[in-house]
Structure formats: structure tokens, C-alpha cells
NUROPA-104207 format. One record per residue (C-alpha): x, y, z; residue in one letter. Coordinates in nm, 2 decimals. Layout:
N
(site (X,Y,Z),'A')
...
This chain:
112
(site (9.57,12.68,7.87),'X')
(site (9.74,12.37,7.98),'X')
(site (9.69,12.24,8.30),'X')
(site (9.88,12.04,8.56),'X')
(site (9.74,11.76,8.80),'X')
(site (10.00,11.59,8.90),'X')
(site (9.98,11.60,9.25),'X')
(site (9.94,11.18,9.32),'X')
(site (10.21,11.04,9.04),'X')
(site (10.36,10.70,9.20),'X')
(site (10.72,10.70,9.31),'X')
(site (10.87,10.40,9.19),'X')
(site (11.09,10.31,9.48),'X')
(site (10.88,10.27,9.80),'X')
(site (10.55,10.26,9.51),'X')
(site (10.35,10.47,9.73),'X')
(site (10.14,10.77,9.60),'X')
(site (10.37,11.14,9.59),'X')
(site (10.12,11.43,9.74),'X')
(site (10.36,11.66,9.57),'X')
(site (10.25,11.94,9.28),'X')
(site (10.57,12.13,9.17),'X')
(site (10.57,12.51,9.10),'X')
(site (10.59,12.68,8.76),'X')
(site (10.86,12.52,8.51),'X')
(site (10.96,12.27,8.82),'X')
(site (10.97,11.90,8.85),'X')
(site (11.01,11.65,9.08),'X')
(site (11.28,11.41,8.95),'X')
(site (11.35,11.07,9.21),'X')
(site (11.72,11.02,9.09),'X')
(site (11.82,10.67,8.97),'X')
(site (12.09,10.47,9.24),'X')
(site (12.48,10.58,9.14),'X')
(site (12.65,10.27,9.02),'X')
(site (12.82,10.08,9.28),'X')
(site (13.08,9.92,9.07),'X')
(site (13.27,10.02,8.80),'X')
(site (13.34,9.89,8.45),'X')
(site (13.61,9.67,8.54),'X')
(site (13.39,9.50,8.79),'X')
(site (13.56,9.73,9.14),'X')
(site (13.33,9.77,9.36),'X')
(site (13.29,10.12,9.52),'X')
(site (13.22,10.23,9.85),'X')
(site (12.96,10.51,9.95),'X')
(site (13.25,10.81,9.99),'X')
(site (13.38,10.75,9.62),'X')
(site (13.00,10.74,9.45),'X')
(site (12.94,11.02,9.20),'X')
(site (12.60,11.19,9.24),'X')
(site (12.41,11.02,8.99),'X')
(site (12.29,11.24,8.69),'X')
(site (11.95,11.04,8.61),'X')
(site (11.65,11.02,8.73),'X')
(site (11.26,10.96,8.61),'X')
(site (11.01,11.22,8.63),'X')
(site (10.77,11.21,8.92),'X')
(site (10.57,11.53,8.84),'X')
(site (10.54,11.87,8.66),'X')
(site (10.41,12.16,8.71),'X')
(site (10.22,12.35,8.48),'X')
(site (10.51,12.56,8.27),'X')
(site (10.65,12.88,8.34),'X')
(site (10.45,13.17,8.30),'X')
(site (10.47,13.36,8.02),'X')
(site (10.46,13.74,7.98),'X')
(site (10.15,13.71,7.74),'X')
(site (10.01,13.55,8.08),'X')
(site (9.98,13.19,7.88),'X')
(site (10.14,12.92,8.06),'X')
(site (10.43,12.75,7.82),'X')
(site (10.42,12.40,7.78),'X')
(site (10.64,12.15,7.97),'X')
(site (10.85,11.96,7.72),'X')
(site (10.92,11.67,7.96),'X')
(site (10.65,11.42,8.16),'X')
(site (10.54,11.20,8.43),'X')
(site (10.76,10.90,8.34),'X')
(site (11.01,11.05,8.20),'X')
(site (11.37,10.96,8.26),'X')
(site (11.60,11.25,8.24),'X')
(site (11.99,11.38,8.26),'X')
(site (12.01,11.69,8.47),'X')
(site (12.33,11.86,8.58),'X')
(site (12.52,11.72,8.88),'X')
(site (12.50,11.97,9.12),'X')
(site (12.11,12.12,8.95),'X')
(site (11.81,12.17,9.17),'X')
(site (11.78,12.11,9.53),'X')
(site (11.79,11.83,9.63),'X')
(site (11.45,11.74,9.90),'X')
(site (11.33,11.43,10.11),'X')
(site (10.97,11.39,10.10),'X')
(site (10.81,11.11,10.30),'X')
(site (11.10,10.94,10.36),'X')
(site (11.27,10.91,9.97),'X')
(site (11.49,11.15,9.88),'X')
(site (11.40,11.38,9.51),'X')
(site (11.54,11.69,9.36),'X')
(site (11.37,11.93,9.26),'X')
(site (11.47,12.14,8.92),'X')
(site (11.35,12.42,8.67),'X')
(site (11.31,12.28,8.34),'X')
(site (11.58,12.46,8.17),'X')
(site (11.84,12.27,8.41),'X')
(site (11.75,11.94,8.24),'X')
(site (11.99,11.83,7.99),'X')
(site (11.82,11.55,7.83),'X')
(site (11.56,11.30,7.77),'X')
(site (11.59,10.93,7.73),'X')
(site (11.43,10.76,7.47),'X')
């Protein structure tokens, strides 16, 4: 049976330790900043940023429950940097940063 600590991962923003431990097939993604100019060099203001659609994994929980009463494993890790759906999860603030939080199955990707 596979088990979850993740309760103290490090945010990478403020660098301070997350008390956070995420539920079932959850985790706790800190999104990356949206891009605040575009490819031709135009800088944007706030109103006409997109929601950004990356982040990095700050902790999992311990997979979803199965009906055998196993837990599945999580296919994604402390660390990770992710694409998730643009309006997936809710979206939290926890000590002061903001974080959403999403199921597993709303991830769309892994980066390298």
C-alpha cells in the first residue's frame, strides 16, 4: 500500500514549508506566472492575461481509492511541472500564495 507524506513540500515562490496533505487522487499545484508579453515583444496588462495552464507540483495525496480497497498509484510527483485545464480545480490561497487544487484525471500532461 503506498503511502503519502507530503504534508511539508517547499513552495518555490515565498520558499517557505506548505502544511498542506491533499485528499485522495488530489494535488496541490502552485501555477507558473502567465506571460506578460507576447511574442512580438507587447507587453500585456493584468485584464488581458490568460490563466496560466502550468504549474509544478507541491504535493499528492495518496491515490484514489480503489474498490478492491488498495490505493492506486499517483502517476505525477512532488516536483513535477504539469498542464492542467484552464478553468480545472479550485483554485485556493494558502498562507498568503495562491495554488489550485485538482484530481489527477484533470491533469493533462507532464513536462519532461
Amino acid at each position: 500500500m503506498a503511502t503519502a507524506t507530503m504534508e511539508k513540500s517547499k513552495s518555490k515562490k515565498s520558499g517557505t514549508k506548505v502544511n498542506f496533505r491533499p485528499l485522495d487522487d488530489r494535488v496541490l499545484v502552485e501555477a507558473h506566472e502567465a506571460d506578460e508579453k507576447t511574442s512580438g515583444g507587447i507587453i500585456l496588462p493584468d485584464t488581458a492575461k490568460e490563466k496560466p495552464q502550468r504549474g509544478t507540483v507541491i504535493a499528492a495525496g495518496p491515490g484514489k481509492l480503489l474498490d478492491s480497497g488498495a490505493r492506486g498509484e499517483m502517476s505525477v510527483h512532488v516536483g513535477d511541472v504539469v498542464y492542467y485545464g484552464k478553468y480545472s480545480g479550485t483554485e485556493i490561497e494558502f498562507d498568503g500564495d495562491k495554488y489550485v487544487v485538482i484530481r489527477e484525471n484533470d491533469l493533462l500532461a507532464v513536462v519532461g
